[in-house]
VEXFI-364544 format. One record per atom (N, C-alpha, C, O, CB): chain; y, z, x; residue number from 1. Coordinates in nm, 2 decimals, always signed. Glycine has a CB too. Layout:
REM residues N
{atom 'A'; {Y; Z; X}; NUM}
...
***
This chain:
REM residues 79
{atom 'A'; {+9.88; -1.66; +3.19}; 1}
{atom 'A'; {+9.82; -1.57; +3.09}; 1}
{atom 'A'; {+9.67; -1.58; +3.10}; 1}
{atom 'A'; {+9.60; -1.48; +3.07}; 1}
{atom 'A'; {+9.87; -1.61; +2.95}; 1}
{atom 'A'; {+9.64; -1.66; +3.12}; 2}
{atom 'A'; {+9.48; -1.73; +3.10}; 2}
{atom 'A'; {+9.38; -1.58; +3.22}; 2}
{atom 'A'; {+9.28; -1.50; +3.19}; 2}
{atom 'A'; {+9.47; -1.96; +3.21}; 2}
{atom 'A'; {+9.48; -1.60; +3.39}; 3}
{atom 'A'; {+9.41; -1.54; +3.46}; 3}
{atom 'A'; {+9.41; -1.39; +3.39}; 3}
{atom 'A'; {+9.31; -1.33; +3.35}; 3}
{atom 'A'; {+9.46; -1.57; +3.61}; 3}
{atom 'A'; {+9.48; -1.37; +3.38}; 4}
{atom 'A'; {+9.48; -1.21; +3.30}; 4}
{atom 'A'; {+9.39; -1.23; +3.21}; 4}
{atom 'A'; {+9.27; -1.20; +3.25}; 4}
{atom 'A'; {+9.61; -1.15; +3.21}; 4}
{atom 'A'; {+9.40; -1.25; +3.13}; 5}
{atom 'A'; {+9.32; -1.27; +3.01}; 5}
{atom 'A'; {+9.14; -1.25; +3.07}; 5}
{atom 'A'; {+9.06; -1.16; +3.04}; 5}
{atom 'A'; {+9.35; -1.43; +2.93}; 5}
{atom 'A'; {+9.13; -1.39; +3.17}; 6}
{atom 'A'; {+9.02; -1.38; +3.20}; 6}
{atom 'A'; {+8.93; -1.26; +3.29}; 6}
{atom 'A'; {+8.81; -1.23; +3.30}; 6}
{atom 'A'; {+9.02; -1.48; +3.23}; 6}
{atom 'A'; {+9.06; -1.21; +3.37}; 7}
{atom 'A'; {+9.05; -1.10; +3.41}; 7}
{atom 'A'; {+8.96; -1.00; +3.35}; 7}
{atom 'A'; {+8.86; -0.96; +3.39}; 7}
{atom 'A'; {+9.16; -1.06; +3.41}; 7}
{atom 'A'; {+9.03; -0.98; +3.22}; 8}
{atom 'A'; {+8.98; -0.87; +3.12}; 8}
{atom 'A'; {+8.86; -0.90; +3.10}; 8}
{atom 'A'; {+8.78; -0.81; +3.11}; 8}
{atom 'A'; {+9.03; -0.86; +2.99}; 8}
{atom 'A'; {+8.83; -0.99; +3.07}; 9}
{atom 'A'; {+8.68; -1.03; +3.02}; 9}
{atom 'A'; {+8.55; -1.01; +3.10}; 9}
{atom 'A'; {+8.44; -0.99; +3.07}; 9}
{atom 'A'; {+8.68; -1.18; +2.98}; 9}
{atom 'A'; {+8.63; -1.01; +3.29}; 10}
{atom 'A'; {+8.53; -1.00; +3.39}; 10}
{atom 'A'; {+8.52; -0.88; +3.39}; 10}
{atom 'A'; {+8.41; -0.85; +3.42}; 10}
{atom 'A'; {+8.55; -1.04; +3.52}; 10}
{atom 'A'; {+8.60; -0.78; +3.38}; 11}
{atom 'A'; {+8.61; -0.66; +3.37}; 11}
{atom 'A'; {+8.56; -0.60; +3.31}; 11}
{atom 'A'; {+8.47; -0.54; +3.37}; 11}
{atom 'A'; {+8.70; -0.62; +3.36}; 11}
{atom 'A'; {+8.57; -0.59; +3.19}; 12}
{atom 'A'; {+8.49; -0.52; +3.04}; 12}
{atom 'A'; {+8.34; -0.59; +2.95}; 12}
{atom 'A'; {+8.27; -0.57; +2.85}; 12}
{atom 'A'; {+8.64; -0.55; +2.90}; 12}
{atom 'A'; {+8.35; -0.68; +3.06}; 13}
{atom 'A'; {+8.20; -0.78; +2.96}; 13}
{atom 'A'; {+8.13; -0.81; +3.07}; 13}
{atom 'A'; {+8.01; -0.81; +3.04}; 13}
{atom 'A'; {+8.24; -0.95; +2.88}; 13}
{atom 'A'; {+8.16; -0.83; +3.20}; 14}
{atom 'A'; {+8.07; -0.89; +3.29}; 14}
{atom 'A'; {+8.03; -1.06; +3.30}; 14}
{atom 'A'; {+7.93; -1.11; +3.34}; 14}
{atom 'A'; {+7.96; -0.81; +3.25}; 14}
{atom 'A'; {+8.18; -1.15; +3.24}; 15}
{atom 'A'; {+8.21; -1.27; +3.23}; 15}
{atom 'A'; {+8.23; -1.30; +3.35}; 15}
{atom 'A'; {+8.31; -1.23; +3.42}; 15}
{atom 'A'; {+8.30; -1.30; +3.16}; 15}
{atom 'A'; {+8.15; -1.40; +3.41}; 16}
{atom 'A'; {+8.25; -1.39; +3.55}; 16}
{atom 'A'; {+8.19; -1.58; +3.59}; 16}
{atom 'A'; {+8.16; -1.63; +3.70}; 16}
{atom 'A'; {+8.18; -1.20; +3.71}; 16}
{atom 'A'; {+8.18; -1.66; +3.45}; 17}
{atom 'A'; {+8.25; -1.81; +3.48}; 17}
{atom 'A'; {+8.29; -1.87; +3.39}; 17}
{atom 'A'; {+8.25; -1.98; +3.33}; 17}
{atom 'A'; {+8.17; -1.90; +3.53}; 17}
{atom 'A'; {+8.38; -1.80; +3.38}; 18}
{atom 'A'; {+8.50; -1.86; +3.28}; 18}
{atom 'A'; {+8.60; -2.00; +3.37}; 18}
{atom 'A'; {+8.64; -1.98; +3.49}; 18}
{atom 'A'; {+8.63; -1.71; +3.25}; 18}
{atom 'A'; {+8.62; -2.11; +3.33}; 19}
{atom 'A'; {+8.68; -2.22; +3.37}; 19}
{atom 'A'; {+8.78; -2.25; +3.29}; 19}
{atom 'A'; {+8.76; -2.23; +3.17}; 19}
{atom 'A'; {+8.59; -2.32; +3.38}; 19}
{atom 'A'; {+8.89; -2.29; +3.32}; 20}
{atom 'A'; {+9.02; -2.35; +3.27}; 20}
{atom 'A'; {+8.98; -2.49; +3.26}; 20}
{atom 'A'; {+8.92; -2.56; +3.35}; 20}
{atom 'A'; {+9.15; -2.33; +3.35}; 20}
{atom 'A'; {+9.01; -2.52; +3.14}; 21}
{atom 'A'; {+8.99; -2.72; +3.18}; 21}
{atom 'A'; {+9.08; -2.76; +3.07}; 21}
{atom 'A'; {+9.10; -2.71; +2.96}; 21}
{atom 'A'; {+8.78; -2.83; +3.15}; 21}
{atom 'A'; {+9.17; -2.90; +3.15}; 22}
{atom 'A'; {+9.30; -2.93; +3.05}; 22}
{atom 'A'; {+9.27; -3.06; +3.06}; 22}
{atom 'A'; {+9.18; -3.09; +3.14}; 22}
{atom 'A'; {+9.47; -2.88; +3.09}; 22}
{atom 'A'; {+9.35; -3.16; +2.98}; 23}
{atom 'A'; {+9.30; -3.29; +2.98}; 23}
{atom 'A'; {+9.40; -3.35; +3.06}; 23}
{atom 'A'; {+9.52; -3.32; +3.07}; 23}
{atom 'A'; {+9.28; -3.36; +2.85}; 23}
{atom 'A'; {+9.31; -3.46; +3.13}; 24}
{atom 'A'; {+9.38; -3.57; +3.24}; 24}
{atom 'A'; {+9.49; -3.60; +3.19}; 24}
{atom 'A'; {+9.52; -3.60; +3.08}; 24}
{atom 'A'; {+9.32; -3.70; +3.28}; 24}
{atom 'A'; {+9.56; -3.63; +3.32}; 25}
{atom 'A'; {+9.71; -3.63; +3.29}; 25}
{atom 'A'; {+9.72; -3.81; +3.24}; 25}
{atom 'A'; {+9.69; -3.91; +3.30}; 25}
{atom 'A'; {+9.82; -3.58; +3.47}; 25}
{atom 'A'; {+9.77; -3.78; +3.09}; 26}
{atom 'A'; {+9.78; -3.96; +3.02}; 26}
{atom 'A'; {+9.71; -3.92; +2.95}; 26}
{atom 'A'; {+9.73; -3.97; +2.85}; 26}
{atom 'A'; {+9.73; -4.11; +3.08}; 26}
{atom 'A'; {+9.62; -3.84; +2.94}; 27}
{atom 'A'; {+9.54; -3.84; +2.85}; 27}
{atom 'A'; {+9.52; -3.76; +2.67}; 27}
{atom 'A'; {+9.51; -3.64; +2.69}; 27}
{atom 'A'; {+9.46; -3.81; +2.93}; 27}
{atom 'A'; {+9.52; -3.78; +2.56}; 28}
{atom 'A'; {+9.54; -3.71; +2.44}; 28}
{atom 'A'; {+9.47; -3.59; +2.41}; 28}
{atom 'A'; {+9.36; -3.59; +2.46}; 28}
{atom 'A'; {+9.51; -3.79; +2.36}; 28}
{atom 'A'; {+9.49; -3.53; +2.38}; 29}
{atom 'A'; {+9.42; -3.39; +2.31}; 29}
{atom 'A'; {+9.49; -3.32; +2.23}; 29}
{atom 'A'; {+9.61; -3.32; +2.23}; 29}
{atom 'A'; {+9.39; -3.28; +2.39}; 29}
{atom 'A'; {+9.40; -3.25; +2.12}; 30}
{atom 'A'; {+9.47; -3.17; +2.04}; 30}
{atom 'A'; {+9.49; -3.01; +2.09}; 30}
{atom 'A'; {+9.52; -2.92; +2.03}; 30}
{atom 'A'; {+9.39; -3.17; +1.91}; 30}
{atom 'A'; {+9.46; -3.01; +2.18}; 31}
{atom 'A'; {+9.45; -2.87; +2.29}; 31}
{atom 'A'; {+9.49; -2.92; +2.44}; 31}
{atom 'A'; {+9.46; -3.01; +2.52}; 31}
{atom 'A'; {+9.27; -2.81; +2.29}; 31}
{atom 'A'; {+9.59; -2.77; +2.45}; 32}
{atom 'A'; {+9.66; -2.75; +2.56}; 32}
{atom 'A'; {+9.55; -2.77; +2.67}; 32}
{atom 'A'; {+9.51; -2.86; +2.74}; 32}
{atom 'A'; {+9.74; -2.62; +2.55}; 32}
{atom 'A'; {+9.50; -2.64; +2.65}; 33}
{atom 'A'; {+9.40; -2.60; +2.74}; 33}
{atom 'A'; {+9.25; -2.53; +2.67}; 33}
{atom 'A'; {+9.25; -2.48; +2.55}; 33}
{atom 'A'; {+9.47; -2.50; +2.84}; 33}
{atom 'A'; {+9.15; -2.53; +2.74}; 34}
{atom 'A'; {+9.04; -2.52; +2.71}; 34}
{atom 'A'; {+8.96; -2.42; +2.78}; 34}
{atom 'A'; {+8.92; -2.44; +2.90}; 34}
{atom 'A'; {+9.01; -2.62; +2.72}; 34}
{atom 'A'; {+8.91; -2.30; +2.73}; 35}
{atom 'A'; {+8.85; -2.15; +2.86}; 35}
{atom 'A'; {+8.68; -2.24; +2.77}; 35}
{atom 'A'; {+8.64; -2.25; +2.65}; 35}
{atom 'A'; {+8.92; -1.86; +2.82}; 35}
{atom 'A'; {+8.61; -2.27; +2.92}; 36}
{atom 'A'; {+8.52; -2.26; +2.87}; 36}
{atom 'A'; {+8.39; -2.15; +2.98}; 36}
{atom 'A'; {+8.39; -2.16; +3.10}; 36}
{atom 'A'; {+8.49; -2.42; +2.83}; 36}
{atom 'A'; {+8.32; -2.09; +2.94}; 37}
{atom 'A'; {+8.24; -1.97; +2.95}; 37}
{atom 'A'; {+8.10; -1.99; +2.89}; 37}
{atom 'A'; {+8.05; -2.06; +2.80}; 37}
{atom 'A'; {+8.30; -1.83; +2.89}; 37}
{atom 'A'; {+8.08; -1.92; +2.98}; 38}
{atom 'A'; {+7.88; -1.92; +2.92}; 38}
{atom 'A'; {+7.85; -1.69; +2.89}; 38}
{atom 'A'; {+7.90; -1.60; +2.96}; 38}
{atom 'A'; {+7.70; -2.01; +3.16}; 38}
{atom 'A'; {+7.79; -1.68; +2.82}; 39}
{atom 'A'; {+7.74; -1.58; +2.81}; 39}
{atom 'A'; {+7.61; -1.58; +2.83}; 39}
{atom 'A'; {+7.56; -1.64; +2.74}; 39}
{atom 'A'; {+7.78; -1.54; +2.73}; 39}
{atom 'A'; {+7.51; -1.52; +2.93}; 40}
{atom 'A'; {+7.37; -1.52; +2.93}; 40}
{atom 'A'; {+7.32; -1.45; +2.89}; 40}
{atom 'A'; {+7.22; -1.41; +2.96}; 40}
{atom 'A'; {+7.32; -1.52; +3.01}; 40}
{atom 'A'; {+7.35; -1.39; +2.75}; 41}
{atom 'A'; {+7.29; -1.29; +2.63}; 41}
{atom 'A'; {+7.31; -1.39; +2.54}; 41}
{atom 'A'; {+7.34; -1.51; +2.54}; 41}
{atom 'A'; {+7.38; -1.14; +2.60}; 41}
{atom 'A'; {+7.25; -1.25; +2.43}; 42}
{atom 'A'; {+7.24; -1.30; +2.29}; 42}
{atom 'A'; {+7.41; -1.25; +2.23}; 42}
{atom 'A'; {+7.50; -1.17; +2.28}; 42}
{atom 'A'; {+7.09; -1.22; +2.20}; 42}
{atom 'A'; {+7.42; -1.33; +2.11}; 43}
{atom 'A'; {+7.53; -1.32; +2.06}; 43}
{atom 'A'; {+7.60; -1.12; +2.04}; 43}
{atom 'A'; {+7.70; -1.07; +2.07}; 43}
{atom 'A'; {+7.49; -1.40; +1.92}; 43}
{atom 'A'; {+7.48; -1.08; +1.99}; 44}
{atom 'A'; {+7.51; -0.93; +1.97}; 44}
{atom 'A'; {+7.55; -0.87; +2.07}; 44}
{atom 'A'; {+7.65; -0.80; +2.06}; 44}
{atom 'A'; {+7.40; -0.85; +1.93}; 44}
{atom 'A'; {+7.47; -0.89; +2.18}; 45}
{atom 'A'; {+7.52; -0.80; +2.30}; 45}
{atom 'A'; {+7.67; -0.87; +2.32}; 45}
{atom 'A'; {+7.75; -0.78; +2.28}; 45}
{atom 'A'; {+7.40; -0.81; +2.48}; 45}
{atom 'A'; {+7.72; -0.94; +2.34}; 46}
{atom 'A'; {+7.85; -0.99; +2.38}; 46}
{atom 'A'; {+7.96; -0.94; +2.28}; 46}
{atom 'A'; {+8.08; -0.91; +2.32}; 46}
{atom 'A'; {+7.85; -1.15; +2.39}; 46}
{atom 'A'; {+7.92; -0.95; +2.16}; 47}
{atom 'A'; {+8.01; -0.89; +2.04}; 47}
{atom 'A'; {+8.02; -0.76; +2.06}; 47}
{atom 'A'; {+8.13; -0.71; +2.05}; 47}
{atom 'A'; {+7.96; -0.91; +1.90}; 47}
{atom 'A'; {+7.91; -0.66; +2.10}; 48}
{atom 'A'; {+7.86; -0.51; +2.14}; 48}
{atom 'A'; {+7.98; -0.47; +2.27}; 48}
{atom 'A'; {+8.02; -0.35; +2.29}; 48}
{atom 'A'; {+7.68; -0.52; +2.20}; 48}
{atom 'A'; {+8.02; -0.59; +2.34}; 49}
{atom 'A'; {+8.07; -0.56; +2.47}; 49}
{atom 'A'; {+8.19; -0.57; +2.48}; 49}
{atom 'A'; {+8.27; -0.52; +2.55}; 49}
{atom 'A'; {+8.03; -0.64; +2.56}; 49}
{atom 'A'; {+8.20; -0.64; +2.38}; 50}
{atom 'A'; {+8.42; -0.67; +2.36}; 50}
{atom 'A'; {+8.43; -0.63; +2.28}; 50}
{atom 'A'; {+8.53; -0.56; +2.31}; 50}
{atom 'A'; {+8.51; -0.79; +2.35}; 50}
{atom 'A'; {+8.40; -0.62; +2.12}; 51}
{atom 'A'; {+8.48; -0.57; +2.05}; 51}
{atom 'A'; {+8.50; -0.36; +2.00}; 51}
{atom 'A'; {+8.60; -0.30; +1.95}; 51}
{atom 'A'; {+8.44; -0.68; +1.95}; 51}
{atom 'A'; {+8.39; -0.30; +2.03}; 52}
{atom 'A'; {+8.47; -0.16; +1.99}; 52}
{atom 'A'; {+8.53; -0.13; +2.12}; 52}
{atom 'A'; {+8.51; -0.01; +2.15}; 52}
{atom 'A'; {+8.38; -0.02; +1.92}; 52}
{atom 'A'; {+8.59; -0.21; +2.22}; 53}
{atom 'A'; {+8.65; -0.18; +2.32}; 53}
{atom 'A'; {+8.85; -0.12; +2.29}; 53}
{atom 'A'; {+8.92; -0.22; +2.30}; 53}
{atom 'A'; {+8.62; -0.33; +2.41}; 53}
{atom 'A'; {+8.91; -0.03; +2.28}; 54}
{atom 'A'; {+9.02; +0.01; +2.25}; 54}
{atom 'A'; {+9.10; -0.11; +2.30}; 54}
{atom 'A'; {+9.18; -0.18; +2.24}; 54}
{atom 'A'; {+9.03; +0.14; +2.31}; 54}
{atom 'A'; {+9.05; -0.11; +2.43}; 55}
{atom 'A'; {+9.17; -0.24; +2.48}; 55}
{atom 'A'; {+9.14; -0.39; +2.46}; 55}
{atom 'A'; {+9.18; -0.47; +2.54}; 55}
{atom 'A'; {+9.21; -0.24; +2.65}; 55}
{atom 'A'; {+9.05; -0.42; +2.35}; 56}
{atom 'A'; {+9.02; -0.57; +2.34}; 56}
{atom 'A'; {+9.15; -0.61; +2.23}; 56}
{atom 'A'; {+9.20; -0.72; +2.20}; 56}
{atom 'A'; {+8.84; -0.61; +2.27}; 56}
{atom 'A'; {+9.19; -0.48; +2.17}; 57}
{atom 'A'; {+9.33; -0.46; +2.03}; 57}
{atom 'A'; {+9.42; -0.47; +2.14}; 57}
{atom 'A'; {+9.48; -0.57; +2.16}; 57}
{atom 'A'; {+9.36; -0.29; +1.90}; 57}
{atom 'A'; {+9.43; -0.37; +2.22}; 58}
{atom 'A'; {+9.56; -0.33; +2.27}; 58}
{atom 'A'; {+9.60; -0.41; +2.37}; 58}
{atom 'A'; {+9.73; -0.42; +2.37}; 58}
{atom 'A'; {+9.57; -0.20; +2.30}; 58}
{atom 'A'; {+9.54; -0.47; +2.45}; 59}
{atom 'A'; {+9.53; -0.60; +2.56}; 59}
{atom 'A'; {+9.52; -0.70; +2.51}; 59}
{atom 'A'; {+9.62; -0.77; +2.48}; 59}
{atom 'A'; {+9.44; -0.62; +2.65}; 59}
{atom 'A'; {+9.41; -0.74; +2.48}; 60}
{atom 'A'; {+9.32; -0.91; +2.46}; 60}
{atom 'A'; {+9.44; -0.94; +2.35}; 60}
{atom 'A'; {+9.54; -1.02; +2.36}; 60}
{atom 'A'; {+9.10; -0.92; +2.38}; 60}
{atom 'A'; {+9.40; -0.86; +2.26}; 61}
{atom 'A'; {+9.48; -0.97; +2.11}; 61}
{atom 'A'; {+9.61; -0.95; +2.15}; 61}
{atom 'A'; {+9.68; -1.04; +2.18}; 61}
{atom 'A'; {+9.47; -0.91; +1.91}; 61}
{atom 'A'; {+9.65; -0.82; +2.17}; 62}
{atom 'A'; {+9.87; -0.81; +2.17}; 62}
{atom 'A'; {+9.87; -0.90; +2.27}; 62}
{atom 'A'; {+9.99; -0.95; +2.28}; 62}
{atom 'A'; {+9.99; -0.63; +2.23}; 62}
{atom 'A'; {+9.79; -0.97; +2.37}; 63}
{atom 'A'; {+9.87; -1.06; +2.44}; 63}
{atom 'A'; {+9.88; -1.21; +2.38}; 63}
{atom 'A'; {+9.97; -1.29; +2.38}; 63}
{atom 'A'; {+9.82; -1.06; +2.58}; 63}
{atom 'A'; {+9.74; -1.22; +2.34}; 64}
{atom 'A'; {+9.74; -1.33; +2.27}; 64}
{atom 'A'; {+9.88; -1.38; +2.17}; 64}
{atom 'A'; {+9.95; -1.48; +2.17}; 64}
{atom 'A'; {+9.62; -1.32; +2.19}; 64}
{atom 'A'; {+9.89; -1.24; +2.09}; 65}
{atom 'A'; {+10.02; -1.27; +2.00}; 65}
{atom 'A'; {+10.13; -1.28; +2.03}; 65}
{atom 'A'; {+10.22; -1.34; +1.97}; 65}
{atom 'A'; {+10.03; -1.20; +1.91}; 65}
{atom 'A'; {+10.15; -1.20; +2.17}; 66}
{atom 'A'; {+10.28; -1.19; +2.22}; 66}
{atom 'A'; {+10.35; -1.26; +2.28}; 66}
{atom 'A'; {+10.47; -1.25; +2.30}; 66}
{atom 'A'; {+10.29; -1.11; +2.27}; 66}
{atom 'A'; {+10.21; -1.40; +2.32}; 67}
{atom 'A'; {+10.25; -1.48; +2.39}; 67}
{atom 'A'; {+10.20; -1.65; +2.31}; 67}
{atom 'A'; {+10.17; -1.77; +2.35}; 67}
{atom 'A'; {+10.20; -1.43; +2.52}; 67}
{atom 'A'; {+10.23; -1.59; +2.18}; 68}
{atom 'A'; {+10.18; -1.70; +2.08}; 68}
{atom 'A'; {+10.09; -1.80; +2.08}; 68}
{atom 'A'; {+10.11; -1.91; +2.03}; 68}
{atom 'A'; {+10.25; -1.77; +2.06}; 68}
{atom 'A'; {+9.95; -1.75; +2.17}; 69}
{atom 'A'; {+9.83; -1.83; +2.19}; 69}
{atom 'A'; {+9.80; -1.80; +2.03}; 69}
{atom 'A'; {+9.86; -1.74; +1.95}; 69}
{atom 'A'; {+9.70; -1.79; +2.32}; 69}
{atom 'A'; {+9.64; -1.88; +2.03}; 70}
{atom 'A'; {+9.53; -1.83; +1.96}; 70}
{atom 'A'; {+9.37; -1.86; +2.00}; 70}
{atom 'A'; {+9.33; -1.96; +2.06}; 70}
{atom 'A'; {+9.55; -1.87; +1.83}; 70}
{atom 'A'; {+9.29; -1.75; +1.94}; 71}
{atom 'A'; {+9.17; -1.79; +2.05}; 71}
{atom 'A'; {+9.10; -1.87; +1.92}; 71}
{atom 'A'; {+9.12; -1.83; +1.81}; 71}
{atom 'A'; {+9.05; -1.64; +2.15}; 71}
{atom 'A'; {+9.02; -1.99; +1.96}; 72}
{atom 'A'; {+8.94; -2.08; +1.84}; 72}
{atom 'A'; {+8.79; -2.06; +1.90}; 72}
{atom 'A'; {+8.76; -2.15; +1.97}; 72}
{atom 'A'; {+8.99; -2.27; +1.82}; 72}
{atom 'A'; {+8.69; -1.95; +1.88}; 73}
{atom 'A'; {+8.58; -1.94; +1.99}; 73}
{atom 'A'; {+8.50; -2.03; +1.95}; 73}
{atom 'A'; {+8.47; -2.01; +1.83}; 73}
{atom 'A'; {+8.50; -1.80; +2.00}; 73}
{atom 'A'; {+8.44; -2.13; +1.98}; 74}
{atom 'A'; {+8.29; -2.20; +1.91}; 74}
{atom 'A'; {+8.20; -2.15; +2.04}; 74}
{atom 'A'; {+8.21; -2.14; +2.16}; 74}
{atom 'A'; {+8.28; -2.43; +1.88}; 74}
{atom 'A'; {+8.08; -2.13; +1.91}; 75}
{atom 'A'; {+7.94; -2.07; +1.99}; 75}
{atom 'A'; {+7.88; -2.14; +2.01}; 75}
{atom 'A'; {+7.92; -2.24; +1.97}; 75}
{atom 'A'; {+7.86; -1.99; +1.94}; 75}
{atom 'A'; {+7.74; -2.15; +2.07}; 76}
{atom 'A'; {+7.70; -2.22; +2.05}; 76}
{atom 'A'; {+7.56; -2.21; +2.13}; 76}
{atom 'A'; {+7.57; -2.13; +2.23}; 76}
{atom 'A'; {+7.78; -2.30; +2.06}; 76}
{atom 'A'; {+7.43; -2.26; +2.12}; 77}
{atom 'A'; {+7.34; -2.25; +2.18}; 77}
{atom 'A'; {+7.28; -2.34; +2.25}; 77}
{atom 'A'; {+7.34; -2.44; +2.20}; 77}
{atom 'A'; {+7.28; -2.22; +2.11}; 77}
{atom 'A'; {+7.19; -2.40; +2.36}; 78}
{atom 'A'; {+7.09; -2.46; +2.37}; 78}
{atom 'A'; {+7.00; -2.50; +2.30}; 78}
{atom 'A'; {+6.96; -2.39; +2.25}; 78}
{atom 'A'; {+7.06; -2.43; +2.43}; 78}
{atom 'A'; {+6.92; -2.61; +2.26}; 79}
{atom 'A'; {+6.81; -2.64; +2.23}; 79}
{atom 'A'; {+6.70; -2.66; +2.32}; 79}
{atom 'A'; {+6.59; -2.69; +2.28}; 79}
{atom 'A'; {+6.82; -2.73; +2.16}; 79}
***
């Protein structure tokens, strides 16, 4: 699901380093898995880019639900 997903995002946003990272095997987490991405904009342009997109509803989320993920985004900046 992930590669699709991330698919979309290279496609429609111009994401293109998105990473899967899961925790070592033995090791604890409260999370399966982990997409972590950089955007080299500002917050607006990236919100500008995915969301009045028709298929960020009809793709991005129906798969999310359909396949009982959920996305938890934290933002975040450099200092």
């Amino acid at each position: 699901m992930w590669e699709y997903l991330a698919g979309w995002y290279e496609a429609e946003t111009g994401l293109d380093n998105s990473t899967l990272l899961e925790p070592l095997e033995g090791e604890q987490s409260d999370y399966v898995l982990i997409n972590h991405a950089r955007w080299d904009g500002n917050l607006l342009l990236f919100m500008a880019r995915q969301l009045p997109k028709k298929s960020f509803r009809s793709y991005m989320l129906a798969n999310l639900k359909a396949h009982h993920l959920a996305a938890m985004p934290v933002l975040y900046r450099l200092a």
